[in-house]
C-alpha positions in Angstrom: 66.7 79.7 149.9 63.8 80.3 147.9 62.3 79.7 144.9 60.2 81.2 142.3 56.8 80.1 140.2 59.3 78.3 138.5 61.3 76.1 140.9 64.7 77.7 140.6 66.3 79.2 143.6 67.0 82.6 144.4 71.1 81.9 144.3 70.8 80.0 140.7 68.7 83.4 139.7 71.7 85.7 140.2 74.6 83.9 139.6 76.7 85.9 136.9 76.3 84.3 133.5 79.4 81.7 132.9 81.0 83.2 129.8 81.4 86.7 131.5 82.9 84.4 134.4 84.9 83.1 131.6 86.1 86.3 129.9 87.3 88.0 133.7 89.2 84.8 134.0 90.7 85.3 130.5 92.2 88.5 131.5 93.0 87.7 134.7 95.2 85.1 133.8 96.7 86.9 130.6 97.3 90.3 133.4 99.2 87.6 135.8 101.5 85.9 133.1 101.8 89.6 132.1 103.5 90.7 135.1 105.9 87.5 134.7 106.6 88.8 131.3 107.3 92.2 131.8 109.4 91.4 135.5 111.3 88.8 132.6 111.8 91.1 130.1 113.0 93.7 132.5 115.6 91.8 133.7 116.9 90.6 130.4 117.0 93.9 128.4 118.3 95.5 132.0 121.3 93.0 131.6 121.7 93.2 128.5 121.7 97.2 128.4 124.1 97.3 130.8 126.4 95.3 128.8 126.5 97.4 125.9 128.4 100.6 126.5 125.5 103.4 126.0 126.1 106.4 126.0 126.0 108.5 129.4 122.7 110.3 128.6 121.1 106.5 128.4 119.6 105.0 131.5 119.5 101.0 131.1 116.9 101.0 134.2 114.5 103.3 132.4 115.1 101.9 128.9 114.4 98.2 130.8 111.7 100.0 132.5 110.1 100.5 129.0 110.3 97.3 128.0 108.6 95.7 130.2 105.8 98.3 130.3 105.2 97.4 126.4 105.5 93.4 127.3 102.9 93.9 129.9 100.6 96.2 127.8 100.9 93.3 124.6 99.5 90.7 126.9 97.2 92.5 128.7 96.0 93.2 125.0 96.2 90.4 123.8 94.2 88.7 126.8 91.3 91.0 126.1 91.0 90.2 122.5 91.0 86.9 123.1 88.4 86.8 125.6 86.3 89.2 123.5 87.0 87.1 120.0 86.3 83.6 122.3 83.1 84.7 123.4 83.5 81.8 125.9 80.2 80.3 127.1 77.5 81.2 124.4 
């Protein structure tokens, strides 16, 4: 490795800065308890759609299907706000 006038190295010059580090992390995280929302919430409203009697033109797998779409997209949201209104390392 080498260094500059300055004495840092080369690798400490283009490392990314931490709170963009910080803010991927924040959405990767709120994308992966996401998916265990949305796979949660599909099952529930799955079950309980297909205890209540709907009527034949309803399909509980698309209605469930729904659901979890909207779950998913609220934390995915939700994630990116936070990371954004955090402004994590500066």
């Amino acid at each position: 490795m080498g260094s500059d006038p300055n004495g840092q190295t080369n690798a400490l010059r283009y490392q990314e800065p931490a709170g963009r580090a910080m803010q991927s992390f924040i959405v990767v995280i709120g994308a992966t308890f996401g998916a265990l929302a949305s796979a949660c919430a599909y099952l529930i409203s799955y079950h309980e759609y297909r205890q209540r009697m709907l009527r034949l033109d309803q399909n509980p797998r698309r209605m469930a299907l729904g659901t979890a779409i909207v779950t998913f997209a609220f934390f995915l949201i939700a994630s990116i706000v936070l990371s954004v209104v955090l402004k994590p390392g500066t």
